[in-house]
N, CA, C and O atoms as a DFTB+ gen file, in Angstrom:
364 C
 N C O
     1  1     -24.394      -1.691      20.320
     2  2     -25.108      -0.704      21.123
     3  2     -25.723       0.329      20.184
     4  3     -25.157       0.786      19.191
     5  1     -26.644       0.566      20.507
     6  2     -28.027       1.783      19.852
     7  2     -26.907       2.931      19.810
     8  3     -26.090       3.017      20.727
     9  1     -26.894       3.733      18.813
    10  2     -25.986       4.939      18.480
    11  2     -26.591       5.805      19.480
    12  3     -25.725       6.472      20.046
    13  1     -27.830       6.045      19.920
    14  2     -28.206       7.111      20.403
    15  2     -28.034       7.153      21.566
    16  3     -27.927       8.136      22.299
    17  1     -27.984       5.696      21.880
    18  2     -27.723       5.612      23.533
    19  2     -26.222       5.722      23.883
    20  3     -26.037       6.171      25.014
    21  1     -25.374       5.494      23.353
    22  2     -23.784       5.761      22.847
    23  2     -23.323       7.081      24.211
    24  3     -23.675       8.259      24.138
    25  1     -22.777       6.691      24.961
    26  2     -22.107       8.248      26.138
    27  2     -21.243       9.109      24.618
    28  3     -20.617       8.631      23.672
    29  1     -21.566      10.396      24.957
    30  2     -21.018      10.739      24.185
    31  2     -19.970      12.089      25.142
    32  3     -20.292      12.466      26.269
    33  1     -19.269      12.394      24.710
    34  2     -18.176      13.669      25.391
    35  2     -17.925      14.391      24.480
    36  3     -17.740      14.094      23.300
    37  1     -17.893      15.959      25.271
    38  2     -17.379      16.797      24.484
    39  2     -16.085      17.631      24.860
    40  3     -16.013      18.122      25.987
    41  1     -14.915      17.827      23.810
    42  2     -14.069      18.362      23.886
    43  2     -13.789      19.864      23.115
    44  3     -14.501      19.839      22.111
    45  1     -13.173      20.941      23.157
    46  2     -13.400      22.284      22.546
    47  2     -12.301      21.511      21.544
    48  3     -11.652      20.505      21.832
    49  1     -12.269      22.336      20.160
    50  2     -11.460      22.323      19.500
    51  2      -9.919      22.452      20.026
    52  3      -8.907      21.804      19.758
    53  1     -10.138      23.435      20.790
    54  2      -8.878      24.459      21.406
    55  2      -7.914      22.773      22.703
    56  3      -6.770      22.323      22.784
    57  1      -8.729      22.582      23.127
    58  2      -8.068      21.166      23.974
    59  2      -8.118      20.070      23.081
    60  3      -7.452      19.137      23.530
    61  1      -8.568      19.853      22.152
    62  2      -7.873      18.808      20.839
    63  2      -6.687      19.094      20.143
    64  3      -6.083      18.256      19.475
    65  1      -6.391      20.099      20.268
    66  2      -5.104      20.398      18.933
    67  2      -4.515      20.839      20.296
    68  3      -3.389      21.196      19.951
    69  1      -4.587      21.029      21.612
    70  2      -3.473      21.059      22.757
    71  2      -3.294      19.859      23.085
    72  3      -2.378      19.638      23.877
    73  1      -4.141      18.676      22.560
    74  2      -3.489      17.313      23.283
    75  2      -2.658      17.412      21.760
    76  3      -1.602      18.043      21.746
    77  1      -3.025      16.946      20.826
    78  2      -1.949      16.987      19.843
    79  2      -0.332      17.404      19.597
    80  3       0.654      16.853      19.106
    81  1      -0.676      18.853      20.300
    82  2       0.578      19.176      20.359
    83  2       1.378      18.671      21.606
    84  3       2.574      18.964      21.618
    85  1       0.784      17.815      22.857
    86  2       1.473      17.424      23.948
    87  2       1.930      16.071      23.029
    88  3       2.858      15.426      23.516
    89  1       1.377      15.590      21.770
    90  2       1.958      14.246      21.139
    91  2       3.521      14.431      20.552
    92  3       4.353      13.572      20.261
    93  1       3.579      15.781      20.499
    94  2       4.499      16.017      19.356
    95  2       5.814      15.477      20.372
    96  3       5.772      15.615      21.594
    97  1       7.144      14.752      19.539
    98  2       8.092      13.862      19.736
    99  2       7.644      12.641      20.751
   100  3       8.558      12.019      21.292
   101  1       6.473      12.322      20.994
   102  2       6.126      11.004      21.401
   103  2       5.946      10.289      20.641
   104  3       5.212      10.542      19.686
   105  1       6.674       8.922      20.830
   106  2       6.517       7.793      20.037
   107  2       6.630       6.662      20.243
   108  3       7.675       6.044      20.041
   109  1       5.436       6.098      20.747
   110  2       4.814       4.774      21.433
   111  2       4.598       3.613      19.588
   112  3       4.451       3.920      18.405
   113  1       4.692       2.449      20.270
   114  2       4.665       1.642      19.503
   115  2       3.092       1.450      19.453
   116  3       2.326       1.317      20.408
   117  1       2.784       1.471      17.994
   118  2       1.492       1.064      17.695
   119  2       0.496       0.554      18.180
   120  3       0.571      -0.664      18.017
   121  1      -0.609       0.901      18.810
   122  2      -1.271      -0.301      19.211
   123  2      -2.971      -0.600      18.743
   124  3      -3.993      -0.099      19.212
   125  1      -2.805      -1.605      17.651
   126  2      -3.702      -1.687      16.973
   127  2      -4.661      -2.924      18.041
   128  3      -4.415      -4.066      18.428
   129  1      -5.968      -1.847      18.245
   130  2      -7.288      -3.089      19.031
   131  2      -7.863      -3.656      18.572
   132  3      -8.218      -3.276      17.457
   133  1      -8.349      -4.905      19.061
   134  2      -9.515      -6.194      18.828
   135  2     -10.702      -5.595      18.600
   136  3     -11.098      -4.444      18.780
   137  1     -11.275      -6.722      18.108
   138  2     -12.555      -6.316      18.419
   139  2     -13.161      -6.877      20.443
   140  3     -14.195      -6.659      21.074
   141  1     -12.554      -7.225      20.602
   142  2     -12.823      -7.587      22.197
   143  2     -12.223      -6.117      22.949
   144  3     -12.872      -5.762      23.933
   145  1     -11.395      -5.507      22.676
   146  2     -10.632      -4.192      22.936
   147  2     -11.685      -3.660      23.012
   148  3     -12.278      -3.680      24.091
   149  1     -12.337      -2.913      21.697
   150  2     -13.905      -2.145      21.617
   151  2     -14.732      -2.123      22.505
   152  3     -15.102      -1.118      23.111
   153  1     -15.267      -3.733      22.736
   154  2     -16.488      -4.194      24.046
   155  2     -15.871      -3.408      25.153
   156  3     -16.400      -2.443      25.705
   157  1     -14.188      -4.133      25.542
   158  2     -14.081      -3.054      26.574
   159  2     -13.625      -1.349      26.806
   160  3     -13.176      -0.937      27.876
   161  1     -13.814      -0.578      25.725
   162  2     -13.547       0.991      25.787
   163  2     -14.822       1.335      25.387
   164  3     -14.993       2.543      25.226
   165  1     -15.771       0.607      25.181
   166  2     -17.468       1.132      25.422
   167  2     -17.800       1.286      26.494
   168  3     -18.782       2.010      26.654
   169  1     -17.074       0.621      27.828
   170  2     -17.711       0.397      28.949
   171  2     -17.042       2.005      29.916
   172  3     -17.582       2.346      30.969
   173  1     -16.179       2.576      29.480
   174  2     -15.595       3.714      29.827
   175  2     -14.792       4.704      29.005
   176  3     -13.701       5.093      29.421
   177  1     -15.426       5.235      27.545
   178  2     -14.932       5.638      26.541
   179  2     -14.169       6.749      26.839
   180  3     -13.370       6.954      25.926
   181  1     -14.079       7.577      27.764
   182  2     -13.532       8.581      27.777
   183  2     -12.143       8.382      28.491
   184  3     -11.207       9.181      28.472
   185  1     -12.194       7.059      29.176
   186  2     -10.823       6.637      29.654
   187  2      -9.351       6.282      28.894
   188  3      -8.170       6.184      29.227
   189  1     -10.523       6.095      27.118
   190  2      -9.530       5.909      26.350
   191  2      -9.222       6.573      25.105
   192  3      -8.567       6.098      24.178
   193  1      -9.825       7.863      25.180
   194  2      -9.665       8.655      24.387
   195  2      -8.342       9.348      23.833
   196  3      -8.212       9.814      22.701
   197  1      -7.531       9.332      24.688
   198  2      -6.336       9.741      24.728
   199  2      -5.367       8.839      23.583
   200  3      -4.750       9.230      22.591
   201  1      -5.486       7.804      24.035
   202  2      -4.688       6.411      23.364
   203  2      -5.111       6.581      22.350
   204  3      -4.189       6.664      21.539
   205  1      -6.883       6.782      21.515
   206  2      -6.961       6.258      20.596
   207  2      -7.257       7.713      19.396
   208  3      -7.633       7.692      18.224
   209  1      -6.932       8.760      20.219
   210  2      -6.788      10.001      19.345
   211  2      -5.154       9.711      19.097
   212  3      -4.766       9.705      17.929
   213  1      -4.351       9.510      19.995
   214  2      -3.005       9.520      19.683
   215  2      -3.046       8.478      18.282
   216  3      -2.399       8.864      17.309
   217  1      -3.661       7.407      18.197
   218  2      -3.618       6.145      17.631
   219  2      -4.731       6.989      16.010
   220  3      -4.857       6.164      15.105
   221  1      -5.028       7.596      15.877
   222  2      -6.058       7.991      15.024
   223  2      -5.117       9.359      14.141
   224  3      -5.167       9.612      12.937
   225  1      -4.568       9.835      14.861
   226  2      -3.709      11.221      14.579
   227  2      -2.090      10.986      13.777
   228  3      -1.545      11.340      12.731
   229  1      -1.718      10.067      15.137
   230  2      -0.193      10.336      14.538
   231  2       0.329       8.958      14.139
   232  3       1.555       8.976      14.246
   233  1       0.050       8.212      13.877
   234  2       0.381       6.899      13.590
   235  2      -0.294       5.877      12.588
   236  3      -1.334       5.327      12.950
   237  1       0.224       5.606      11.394
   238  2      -0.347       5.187       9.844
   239  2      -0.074       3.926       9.467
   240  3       0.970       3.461       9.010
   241  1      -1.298       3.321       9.744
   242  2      -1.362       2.084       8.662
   243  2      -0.713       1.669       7.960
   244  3      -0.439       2.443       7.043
   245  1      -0.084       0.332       7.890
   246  2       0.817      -0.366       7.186
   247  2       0.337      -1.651       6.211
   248  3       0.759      -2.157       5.171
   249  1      -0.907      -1.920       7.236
   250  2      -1.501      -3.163       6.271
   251  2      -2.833      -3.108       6.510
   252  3      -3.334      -2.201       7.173
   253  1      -3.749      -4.425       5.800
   254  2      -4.555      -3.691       5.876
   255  2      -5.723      -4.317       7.148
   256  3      -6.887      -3.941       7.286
   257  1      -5.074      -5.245       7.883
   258  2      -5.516      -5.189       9.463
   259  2      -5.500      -4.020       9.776
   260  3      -6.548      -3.375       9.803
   261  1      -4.516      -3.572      10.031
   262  2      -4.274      -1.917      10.683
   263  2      -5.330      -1.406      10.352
   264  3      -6.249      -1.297      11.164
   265  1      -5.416      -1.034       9.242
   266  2      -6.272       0.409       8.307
   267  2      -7.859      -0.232       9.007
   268  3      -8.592       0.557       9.605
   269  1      -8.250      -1.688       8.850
   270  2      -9.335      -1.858       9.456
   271  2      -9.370      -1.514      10.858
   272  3     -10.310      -0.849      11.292
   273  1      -8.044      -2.067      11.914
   274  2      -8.470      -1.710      13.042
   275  2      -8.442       0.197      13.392
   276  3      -8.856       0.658      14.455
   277  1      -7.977       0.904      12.461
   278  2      -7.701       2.671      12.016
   279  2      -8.899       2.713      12.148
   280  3      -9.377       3.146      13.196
   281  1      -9.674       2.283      11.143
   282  2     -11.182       2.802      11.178
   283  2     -11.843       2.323      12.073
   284  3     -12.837       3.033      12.223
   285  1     -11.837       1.339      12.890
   286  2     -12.625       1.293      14.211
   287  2     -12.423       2.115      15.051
   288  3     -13.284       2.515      15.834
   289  1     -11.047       2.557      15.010
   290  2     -10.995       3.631      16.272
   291  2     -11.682       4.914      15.447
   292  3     -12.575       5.529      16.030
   293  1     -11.317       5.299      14.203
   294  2     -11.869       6.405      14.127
   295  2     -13.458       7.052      14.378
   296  3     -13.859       8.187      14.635
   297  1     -14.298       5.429      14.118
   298  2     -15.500       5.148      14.001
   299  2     -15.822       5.098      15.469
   300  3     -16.941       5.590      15.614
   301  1     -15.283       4.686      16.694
   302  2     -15.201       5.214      17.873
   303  2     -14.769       6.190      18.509
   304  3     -14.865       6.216      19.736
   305  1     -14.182       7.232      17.780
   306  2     -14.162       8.660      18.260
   307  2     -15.474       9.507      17.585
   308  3     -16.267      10.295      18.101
   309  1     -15.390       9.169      16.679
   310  2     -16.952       9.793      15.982
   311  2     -18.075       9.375      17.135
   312  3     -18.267      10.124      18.093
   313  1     -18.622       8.436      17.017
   314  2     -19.388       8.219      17.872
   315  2     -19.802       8.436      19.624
   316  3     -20.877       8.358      20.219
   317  1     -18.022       8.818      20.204
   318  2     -18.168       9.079      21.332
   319  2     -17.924      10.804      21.658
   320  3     -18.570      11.485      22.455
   321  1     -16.674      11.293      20.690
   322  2     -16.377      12.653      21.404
   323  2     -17.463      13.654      19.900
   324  3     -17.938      13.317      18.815
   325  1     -17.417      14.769      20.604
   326  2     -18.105      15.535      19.873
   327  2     -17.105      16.954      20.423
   328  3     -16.939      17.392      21.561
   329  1     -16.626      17.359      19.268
   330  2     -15.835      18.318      19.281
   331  2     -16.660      19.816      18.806
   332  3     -17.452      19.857      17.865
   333  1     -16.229      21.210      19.810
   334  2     -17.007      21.652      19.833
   335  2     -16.491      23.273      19.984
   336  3     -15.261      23.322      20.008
   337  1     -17.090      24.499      20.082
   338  2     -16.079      25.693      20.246
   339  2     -15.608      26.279      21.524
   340  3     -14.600      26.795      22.007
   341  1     -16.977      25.908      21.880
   342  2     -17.180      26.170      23.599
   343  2     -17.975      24.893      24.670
   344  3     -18.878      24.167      24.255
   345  1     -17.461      24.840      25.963
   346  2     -18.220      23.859      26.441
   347  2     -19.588      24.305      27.048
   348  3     -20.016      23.974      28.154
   349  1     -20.280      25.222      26.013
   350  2     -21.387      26.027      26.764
   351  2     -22.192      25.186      25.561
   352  3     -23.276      24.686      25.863
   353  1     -21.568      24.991      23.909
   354  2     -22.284      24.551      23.530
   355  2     -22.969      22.939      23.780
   356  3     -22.386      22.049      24.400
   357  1     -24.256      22.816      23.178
   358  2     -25.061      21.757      23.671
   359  2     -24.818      21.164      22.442
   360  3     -24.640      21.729      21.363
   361  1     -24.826      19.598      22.774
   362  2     -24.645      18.192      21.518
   363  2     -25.609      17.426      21.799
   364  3     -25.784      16.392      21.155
């Protein structure tokens, strides 16, 4: 998909580092996605934002599947959320 056409969302700084801290002593077992995973969290990215900030933040690569499927998610939060100070600002 065209980057530009990409849904994109925005979150304040201030509700990123409050989901973070709702992570703190949670500890879900890893869950590293496909590339078939991707196709489907394009189709409603913000449904899975949660999972894959948790998955991007608190949980580290062991091999180097992982670290590849790490950077897809990270490369899909870049592309979808746009973090920001206020939700007045425009992206």
């Amino acid at each position: 998909m065209d980057q530009n056409k990409k849904k994109k969302y925005k979150q304040t700084f201030r509700e990123y580092d409050a989901l973070l801290e709702s992570f703190k002593g949670i500890d879900i077992e890893p869950y590293w996605p496909s590339e078939e995973d991707f196709i489907l969290f394009e189709e409603n990215p913000e449904k899975w934002f949660e999972l894959l900030i948790y998955m991007s933040e608190m949980v580290e690569a062991t091999c180097i599947k992982e670290e590849y499927s790490l950077n897809r998610i990270n490369r899909f939060l870049r592309d979808h959320l746009v973090l920001v100070e206020s939700h007045k600002e425009k992206f």
